[in-house]
N, CA, C and O of each residue as an XYZ file, in Angstrom:
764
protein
N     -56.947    -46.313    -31.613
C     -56.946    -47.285    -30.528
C     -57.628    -48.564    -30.999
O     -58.578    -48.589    -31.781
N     -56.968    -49.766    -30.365
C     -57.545    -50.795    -31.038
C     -57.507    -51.238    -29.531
O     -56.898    -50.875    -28.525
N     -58.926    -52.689    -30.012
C     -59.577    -53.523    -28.796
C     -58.914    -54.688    -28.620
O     -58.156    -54.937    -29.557
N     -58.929    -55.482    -27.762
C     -58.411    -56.400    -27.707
C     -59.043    -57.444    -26.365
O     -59.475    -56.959    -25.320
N     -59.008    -58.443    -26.554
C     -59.435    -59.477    -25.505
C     -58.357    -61.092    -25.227
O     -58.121    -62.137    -25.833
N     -57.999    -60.475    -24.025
C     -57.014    -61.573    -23.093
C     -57.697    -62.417    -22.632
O     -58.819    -62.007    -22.332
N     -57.400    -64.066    -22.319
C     -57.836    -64.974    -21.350
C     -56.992    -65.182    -20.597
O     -55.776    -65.328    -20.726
N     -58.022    -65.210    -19.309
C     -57.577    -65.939    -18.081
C     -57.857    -67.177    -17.587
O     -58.630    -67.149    -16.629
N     -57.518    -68.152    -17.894
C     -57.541    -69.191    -17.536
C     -57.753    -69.528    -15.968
O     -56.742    -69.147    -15.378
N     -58.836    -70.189    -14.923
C     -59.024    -70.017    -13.915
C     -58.205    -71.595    -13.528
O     -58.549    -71.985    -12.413
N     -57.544    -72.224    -13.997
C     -57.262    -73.129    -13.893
C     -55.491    -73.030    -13.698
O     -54.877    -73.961    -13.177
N     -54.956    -72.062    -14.079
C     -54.098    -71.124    -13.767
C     -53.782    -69.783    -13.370
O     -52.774    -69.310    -12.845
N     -54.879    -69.268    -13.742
C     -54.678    -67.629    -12.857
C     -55.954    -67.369    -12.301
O     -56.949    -67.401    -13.025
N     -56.046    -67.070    -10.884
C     -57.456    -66.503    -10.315
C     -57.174    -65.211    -10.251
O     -56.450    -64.408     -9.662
N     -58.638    -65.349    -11.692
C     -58.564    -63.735    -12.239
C     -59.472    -62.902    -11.130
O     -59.254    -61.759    -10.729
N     -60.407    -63.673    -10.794
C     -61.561    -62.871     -9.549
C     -60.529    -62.711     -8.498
O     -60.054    -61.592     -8.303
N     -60.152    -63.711     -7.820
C     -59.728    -63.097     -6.494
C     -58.561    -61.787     -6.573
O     -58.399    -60.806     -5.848
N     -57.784    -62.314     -7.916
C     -56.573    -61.382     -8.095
C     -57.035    -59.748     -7.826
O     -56.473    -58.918     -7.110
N     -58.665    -59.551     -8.938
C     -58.889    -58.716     -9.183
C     -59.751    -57.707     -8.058
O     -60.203    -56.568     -7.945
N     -59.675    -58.479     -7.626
C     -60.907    -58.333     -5.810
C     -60.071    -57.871     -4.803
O     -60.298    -56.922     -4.052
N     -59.060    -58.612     -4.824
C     -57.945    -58.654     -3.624
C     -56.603    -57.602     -3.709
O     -56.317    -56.674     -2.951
N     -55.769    -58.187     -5.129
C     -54.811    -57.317     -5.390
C     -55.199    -56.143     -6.117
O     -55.312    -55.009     -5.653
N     -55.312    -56.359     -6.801
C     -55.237    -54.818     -8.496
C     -56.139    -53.919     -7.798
O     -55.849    -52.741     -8.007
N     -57.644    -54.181     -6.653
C     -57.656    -53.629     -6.149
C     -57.244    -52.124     -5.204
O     -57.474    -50.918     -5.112
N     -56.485    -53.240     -4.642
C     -55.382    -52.299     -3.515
C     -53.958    -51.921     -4.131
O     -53.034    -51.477     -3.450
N     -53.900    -52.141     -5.441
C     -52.774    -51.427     -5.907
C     -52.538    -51.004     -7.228
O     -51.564    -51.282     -7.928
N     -53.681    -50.186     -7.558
C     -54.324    -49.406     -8.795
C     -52.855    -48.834     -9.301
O     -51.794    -48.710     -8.689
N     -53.106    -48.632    -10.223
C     -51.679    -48.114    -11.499
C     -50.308    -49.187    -11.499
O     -49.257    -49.108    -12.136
N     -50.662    -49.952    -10.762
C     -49.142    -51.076    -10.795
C     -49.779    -51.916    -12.013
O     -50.850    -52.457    -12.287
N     -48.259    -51.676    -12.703
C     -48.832    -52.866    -14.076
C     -48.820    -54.314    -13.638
O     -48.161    -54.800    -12.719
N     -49.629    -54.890    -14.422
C     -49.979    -55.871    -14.737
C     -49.796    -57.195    -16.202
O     -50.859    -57.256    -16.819
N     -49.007    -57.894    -16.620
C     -48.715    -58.231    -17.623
C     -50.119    -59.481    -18.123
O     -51.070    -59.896    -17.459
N     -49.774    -59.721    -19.274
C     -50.858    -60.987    -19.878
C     -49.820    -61.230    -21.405
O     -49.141    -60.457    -22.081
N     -50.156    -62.841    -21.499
C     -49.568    -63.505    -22.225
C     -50.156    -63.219    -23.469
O     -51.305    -62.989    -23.093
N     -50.169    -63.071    -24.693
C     -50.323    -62.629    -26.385
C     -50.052    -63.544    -27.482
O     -48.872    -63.891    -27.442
N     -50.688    -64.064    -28.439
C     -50.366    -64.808    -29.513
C     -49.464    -63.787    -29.546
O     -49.635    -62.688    -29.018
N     -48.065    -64.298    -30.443
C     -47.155    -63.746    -31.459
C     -47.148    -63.194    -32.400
O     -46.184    -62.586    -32.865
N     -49.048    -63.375    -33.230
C     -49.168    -63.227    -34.221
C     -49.414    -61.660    -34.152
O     -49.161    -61.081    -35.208
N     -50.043    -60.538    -32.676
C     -50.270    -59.497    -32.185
C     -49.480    -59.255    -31.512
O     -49.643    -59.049    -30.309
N     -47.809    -59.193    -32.445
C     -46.942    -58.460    -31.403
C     -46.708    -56.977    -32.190
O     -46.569    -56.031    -31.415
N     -46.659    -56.724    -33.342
C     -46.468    -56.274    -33.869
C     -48.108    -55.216    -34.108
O     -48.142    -54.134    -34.694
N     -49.127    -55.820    -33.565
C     -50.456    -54.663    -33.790
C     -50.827    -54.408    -32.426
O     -51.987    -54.000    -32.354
N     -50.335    -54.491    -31.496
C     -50.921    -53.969    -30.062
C     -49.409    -52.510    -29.818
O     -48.239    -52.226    -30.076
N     -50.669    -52.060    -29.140
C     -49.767    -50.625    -29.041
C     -50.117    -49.967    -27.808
O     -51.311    -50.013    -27.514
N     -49.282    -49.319    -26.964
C     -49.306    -48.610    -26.028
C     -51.276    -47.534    -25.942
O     -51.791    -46.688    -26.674
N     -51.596    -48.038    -25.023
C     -53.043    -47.193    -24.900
C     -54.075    -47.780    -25.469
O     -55.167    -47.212    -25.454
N     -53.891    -49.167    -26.143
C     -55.178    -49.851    -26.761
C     -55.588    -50.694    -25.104
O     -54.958    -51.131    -24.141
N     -57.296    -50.544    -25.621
C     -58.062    -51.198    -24.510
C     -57.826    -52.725    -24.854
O     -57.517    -53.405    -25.833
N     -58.176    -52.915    -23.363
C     -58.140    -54.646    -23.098
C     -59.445    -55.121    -22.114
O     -59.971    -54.470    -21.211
N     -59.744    -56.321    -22.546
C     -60.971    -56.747    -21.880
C     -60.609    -58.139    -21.406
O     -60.522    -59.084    -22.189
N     -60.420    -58.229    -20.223
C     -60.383    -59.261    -19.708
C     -61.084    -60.692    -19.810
O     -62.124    -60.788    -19.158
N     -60.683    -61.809    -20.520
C     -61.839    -62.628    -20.189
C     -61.687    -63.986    -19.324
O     -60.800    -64.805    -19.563
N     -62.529    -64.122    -18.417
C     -62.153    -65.475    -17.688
C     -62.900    -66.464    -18.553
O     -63.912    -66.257    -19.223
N     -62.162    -67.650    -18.401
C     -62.719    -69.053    -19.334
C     -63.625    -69.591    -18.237
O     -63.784    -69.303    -17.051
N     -64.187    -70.524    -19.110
C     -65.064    -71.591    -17.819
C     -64.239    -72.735    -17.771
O     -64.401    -73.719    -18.492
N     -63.082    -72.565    -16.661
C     -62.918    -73.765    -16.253
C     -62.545    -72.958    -14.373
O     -62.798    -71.881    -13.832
N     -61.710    -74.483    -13.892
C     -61.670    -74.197    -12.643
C     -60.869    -74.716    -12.194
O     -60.588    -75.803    -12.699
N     -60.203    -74.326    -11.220
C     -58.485    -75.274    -10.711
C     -59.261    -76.532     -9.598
O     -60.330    -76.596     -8.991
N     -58.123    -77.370     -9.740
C     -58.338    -78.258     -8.379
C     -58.403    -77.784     -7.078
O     -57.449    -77.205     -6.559
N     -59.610    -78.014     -6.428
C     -59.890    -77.333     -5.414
C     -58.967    -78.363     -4.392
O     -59.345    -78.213     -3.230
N     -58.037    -79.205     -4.497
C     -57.544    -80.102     -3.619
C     -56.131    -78.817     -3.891
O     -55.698    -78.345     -2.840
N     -55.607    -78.405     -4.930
C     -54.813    -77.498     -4.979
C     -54.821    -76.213     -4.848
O     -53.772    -75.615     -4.611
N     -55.822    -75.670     -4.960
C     -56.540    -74.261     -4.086
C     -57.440    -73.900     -3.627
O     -58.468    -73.357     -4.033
N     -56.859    -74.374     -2.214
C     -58.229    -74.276     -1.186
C     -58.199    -72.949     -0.803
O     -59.324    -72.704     -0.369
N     -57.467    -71.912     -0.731
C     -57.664    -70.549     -0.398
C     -58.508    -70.055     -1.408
O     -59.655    -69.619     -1.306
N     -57.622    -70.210     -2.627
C     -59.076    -69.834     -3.561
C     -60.729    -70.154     -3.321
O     -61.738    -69.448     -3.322
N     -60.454    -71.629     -3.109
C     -62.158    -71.608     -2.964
C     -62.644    -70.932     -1.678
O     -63.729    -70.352     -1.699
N     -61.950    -70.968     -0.627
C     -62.439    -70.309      0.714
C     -62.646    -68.997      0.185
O     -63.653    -68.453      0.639
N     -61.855    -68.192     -0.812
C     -62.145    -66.967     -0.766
C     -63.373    -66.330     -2.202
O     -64.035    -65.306     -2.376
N     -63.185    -67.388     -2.828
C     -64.571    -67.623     -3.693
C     -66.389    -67.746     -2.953
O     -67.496    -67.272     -3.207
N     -65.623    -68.909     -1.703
C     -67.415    -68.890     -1.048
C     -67.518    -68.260     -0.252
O     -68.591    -68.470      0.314
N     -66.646    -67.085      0.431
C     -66.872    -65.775      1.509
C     -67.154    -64.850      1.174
O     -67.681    -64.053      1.950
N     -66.852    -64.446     -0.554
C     -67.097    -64.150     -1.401
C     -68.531    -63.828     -2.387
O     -68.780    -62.901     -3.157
N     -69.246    -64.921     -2.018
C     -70.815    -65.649     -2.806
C     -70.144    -66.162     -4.282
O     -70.691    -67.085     -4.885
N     -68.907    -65.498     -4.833
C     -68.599    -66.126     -6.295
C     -68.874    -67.051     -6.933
O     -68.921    -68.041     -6.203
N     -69.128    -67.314     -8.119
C     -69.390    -68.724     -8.412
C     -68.755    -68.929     -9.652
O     -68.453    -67.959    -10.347
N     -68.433    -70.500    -10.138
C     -66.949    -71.154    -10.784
C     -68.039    -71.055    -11.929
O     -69.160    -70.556    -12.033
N     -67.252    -71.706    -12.663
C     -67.407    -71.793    -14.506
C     -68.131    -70.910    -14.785
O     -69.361    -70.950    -14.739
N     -67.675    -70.298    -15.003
C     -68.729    -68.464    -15.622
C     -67.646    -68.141    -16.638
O     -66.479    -68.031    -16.260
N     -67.978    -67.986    -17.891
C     -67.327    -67.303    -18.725
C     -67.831    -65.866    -19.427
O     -68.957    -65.802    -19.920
N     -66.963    -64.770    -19.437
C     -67.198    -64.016    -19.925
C     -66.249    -62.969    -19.564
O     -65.106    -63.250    -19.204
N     -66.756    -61.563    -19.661
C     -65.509    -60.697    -19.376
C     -65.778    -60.207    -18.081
O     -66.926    -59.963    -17.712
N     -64.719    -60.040    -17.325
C     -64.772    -60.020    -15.802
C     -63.680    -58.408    -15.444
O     -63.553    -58.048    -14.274
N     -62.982    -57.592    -16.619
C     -62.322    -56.985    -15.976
C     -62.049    -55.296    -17.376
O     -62.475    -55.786    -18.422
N     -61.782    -54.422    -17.574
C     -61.544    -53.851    -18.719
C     -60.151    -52.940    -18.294
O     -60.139    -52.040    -17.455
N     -59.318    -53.282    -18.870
C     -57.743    -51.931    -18.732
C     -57.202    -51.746    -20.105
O     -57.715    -51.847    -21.220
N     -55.736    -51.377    -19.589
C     -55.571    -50.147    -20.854
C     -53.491    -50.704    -20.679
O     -52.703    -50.609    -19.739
N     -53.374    -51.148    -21.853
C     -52.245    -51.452    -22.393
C     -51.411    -50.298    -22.420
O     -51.775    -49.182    -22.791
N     -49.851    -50.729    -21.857
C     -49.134    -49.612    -21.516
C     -47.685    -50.499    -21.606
O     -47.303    -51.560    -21.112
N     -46.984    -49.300    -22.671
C     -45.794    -50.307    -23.142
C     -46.406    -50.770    -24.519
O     -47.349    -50.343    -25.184
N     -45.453    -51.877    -24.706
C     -45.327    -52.386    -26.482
C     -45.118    -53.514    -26.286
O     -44.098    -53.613    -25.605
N     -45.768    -54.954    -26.645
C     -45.163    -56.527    -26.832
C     -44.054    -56.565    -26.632
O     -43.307    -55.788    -27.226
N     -43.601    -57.434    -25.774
C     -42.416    -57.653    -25.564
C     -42.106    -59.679    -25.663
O     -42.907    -60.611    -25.578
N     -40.545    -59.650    -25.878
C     -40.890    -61.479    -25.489
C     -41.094    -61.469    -24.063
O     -40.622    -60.698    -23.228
N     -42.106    -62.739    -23.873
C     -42.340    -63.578    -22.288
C     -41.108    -63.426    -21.689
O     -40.043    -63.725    -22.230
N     -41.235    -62.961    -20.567
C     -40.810    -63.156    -19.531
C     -40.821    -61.851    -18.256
O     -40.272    -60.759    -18.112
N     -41.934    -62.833    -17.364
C     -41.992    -62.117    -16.647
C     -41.666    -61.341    -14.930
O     -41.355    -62.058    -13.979
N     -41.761    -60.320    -14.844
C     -41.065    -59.931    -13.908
C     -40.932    -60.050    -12.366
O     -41.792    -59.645    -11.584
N     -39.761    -60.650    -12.005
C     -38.999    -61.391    -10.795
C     -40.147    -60.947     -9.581
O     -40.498    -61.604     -8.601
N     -40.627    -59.476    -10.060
C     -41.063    -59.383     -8.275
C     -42.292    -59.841     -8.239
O     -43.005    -59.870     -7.235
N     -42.721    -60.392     -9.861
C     -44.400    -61.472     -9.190
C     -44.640    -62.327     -8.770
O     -45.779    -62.782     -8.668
N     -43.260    -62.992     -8.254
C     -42.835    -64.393     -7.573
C     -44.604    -64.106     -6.469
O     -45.459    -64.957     -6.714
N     -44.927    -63.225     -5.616
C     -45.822    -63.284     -4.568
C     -47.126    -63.477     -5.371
O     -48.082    -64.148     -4.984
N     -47.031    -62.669     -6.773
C     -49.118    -62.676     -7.224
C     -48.692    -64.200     -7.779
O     -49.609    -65.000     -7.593
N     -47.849    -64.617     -8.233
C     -47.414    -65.731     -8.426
C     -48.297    -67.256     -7.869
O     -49.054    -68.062     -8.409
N     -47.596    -67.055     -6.263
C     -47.555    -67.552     -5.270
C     -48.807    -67.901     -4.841
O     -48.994    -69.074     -4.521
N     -49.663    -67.140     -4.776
C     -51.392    -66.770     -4.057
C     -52.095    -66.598     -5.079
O     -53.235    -67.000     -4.849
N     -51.926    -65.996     -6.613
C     -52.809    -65.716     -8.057
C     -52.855    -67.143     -8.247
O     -53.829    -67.891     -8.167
N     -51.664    -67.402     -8.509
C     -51.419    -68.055     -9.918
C     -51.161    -68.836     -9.663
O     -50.578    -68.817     -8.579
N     -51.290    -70.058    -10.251
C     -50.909    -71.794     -9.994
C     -49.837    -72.054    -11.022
O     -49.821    -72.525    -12.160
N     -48.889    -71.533    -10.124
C     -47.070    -71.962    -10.432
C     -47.026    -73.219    -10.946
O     -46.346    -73.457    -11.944
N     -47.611    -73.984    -10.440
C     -47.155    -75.796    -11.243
C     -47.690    -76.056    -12.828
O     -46.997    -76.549    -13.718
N     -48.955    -75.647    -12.951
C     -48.793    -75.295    -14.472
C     -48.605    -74.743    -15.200
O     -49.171    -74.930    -16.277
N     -47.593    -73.636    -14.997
C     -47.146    -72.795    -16.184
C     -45.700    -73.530    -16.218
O     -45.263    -73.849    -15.112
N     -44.999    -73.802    -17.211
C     -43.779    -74.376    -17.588
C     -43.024    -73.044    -18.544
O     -42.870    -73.224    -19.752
N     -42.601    -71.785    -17.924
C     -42.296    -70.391    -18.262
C     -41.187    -70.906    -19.474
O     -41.284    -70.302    -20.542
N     -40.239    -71.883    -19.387
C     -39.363    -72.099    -20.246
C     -39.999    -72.245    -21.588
O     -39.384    -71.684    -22.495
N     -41.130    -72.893    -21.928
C     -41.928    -73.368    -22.939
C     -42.662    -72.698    -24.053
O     -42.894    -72.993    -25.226
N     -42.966    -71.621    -23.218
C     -43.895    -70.542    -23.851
C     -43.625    -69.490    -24.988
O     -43.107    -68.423    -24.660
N     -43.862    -69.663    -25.965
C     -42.961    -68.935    -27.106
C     -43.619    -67.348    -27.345
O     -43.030    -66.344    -27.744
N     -44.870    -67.491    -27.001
C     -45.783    -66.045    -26.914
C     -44.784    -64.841    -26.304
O     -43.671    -64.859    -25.779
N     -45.656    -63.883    -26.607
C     -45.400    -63.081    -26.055
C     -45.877    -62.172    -24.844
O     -46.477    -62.886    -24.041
N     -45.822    -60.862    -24.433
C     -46.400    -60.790    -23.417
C     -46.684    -58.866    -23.481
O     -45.954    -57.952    -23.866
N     -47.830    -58.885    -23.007
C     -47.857    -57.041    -22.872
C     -48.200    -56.442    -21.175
O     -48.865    -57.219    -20.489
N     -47.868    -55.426    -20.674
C     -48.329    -54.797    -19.779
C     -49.787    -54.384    -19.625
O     -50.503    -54.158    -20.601
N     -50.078    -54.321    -18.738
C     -51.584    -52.972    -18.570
C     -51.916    -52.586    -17.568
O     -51.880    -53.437    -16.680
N     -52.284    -51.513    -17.255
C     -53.226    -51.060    -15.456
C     -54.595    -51.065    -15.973
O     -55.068    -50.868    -17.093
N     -55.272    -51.453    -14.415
C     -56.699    -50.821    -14.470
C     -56.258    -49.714    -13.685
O     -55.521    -49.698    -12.700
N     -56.950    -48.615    -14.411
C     -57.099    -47.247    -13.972
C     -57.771    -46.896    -12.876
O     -57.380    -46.234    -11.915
N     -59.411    -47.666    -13.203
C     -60.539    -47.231    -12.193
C     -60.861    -48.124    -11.265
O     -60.758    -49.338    -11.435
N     -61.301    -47.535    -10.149
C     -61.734    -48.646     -8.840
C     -62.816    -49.095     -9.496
O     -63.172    -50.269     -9.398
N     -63.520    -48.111    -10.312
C     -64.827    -48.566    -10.376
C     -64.744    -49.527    -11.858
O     -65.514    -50.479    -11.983
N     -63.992    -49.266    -12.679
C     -63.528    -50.464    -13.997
C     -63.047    -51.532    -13.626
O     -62.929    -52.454    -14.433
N     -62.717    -51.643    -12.520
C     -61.191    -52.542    -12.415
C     -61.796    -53.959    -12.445
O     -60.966    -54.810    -12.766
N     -62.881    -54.369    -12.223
C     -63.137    -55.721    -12.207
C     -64.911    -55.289    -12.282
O     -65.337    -54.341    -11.623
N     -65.769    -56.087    -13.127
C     -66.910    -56.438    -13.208
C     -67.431    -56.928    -11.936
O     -66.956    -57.837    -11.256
N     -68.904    -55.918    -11.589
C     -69.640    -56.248    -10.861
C     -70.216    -58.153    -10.866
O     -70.300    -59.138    -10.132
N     -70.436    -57.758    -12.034
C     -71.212    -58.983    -12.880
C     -70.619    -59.624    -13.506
O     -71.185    -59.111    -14.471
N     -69.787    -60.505    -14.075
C     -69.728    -60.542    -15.184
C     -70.079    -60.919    -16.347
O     -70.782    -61.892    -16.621
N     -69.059    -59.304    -17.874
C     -70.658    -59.763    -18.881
C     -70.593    -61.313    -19.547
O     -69.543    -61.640    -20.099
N     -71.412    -62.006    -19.508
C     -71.650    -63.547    -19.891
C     -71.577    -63.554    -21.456
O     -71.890    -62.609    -22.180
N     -71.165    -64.636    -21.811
C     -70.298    -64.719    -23.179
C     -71.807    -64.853    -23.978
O     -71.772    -64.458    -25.144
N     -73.085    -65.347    -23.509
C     -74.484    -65.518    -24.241
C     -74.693    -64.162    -24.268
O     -74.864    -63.859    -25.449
N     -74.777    -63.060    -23.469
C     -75.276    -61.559    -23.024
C     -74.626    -60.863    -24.448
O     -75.402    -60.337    -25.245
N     -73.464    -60.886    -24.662
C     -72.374    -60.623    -25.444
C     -72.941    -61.427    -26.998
O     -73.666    -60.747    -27.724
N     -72.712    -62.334    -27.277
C     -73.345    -63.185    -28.327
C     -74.609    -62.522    -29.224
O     -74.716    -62.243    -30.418
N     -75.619    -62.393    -27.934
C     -77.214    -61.920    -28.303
C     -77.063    -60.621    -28.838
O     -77.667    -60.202    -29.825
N     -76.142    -59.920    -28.081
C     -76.248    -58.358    -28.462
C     -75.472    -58.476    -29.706
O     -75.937    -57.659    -30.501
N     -74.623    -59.044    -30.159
C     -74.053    -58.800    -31.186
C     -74.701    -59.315    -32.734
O     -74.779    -58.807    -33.853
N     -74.989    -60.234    -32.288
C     -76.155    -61.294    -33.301
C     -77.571    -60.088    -33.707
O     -78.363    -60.240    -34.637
N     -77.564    -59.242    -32.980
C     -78.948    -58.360    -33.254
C     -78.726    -56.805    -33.737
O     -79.594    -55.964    -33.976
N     -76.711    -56.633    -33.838
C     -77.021    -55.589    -34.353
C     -76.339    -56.009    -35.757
O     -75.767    -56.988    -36.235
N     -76.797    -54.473    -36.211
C     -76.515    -54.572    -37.774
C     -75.335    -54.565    -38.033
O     -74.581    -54.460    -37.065
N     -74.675    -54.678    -39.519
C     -73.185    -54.227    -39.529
C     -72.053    -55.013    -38.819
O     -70.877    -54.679    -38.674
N     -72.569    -55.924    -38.491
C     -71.507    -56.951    -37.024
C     -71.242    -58.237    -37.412
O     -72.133    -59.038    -37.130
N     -70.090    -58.755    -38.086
C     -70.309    -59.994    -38.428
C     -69.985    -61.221    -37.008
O     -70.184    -62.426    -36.852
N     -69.470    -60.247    -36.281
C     -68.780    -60.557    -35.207
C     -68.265    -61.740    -35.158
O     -68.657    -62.606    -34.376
N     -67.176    -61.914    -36.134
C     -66.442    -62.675    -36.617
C     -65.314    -62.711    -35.573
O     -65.280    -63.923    -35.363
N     -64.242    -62.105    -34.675
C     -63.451    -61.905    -34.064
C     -64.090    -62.417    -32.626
O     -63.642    -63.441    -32.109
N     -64.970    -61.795    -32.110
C     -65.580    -62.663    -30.690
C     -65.629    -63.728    -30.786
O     -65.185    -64.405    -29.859
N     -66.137    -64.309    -31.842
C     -66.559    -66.034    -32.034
C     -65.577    -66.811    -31.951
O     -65.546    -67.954    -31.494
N     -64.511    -66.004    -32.530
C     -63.001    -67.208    -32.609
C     -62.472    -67.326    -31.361
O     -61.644    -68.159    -30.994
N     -63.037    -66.365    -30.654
C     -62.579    -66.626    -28.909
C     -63.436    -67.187    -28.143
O     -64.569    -67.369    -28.590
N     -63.175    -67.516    -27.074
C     -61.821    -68.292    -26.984
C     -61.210    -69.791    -27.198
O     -60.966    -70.574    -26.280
N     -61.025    -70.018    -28.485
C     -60.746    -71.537    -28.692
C     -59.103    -71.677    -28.815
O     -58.349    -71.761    -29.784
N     -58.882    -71.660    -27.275
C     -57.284    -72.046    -27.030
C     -56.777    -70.514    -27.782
O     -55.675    -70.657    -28.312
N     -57.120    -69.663    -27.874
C     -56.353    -68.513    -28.012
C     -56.466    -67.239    -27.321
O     -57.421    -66.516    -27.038
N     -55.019    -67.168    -27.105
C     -54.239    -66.251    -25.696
C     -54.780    -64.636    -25.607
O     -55.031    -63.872    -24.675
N     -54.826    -64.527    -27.342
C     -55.703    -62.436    -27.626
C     -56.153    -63.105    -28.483
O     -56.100    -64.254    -28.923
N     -56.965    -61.469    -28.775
C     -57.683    -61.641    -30.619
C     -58.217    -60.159    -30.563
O     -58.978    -59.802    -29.663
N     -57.898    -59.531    -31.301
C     -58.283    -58.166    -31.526
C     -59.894    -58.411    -32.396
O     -60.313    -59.057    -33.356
N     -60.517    -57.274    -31.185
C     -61.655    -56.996    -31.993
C     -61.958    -56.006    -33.102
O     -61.226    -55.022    -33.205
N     -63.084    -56.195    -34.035
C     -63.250    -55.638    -34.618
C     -64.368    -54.610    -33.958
O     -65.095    -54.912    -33.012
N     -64.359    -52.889    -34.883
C     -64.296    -51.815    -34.149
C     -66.135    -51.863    -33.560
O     -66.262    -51.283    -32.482
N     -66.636    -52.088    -33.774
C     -68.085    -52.383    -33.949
C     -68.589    -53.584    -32.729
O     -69.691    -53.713    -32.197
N     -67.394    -54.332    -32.548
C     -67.827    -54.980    -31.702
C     -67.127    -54.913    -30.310
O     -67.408    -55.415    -29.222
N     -66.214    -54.189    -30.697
C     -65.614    -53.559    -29.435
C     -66.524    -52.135    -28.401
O     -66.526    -51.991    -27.178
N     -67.231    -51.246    -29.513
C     -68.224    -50.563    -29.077
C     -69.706    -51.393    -28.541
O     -70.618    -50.842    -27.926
N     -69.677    -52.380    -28.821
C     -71.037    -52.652    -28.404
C     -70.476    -53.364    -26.754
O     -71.125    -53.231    -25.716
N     -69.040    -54.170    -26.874
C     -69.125    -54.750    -25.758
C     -68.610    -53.725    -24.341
O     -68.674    -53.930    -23.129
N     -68.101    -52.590    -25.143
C     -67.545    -51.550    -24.256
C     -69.120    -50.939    -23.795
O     -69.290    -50.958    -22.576
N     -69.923    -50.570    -24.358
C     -71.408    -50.729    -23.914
C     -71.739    -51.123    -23.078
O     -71.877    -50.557    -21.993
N     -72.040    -52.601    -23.457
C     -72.715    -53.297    -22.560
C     -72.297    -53.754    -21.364
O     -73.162    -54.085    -20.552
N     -70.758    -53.876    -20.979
C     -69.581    -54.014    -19.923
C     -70.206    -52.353    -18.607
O     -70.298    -52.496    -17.388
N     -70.389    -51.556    -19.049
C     -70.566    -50.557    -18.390
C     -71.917    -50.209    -18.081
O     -72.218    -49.605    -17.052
N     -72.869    -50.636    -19.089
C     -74.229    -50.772    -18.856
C     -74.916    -51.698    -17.752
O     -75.898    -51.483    -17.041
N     -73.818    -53.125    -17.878
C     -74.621    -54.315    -17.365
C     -74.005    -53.933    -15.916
O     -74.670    -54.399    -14.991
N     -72.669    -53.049    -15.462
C     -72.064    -53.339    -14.349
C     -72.574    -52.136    -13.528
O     -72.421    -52.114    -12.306
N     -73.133    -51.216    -14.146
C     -74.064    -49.947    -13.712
C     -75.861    -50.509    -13.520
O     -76.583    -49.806    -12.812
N     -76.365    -51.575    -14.083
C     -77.584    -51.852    -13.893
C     -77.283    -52.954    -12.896
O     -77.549    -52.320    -11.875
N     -76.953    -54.040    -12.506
C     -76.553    -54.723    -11.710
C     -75.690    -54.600    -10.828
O     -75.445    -55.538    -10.070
């Protein structure tokens, strides 16, 4: 099994509310995410995935439900780090995705900036399994993540670092996938 880490861009997909609201209430329905090309060929059915939201934030003049449901919520914007952990199901496929998400679409996702024709990536499936995995209490903060890795041995943690600069995955290396699978379950069980 190999690790892997997706971004969510909050500036196009609201990964909190999605994950609060929908995936929630409809555990085992897959879920797709967009993939460099360069990991179509090394992601495989049953490798973990770690969600990560970026620090940015949509126009709140363009989603005001979002923010209403962000501050009823207590949530708070530009937080980067990993916010969610599931499990890849299926094999890379090319982009394009499926007709009936026109609705997470609609209410997730900010339809006006994705230009679907454009996108040469690719794309994989996944469920969250657990109510209790399915989305971070907390989430773990990209410094929390950093520190712990910087202090253990054996870790060049060369693969975290390159994320996320404008890139869609990046498979981790095995060492640092155990520490963040750790600390993801540690920090969301102590908090």
């Amino acid at each position: 099994m190999n690790s892997w880490i997706v971004q969510a861009n909050p500036e196009k997909f609201y990964i909190d509310w999605f994950l609060d609201e929908y995936a929630r209430n409809n555990l085992n329905e897959p879920d797709w995410w967009v993939i460099h090309k360069i990991h179509k060929g090394q992601i495989c059915s049953c490798d973990e995935l770690f969600i990560w939201k970026a620090a940015s934030e949509p126009s709140e003049e363009h989603s005001p439900e979002y923010y209403n449901w962000r501050e009823s919520h207590g949530q708070k914007g530009k937080i980067a780090g990993i916010v969610a952990r599931g499990e890849v199901i299926g094999y890379p496929r090319n982009f394009n995705p499926p007709l009936g998400d026109l609705e997470k679409f609609r209410k997730y996702r900010s339809v006006q900036s994705w230009d679907f024709d454009k996108i040469k990536d690719w794309q994989i499936d996944c469920i969250y399994k657990n109510v209790q995995n399915i989305r971070a209490t907390h989430p773990l903060l990209k410094d929390t993540i950093q520190k712990e890795l910087t202090n253990s041995q054996n870790t060049p943690f060369s693969s975290f670092l390159s994320f996320p600069r404008g890139r869609r995955s990046v498979k981790l290396e095995h060492r640092e996938a155990d520490i963040i699978r750790t600390l993801f379950f540690e920090y969301n069980v102590a908090n």
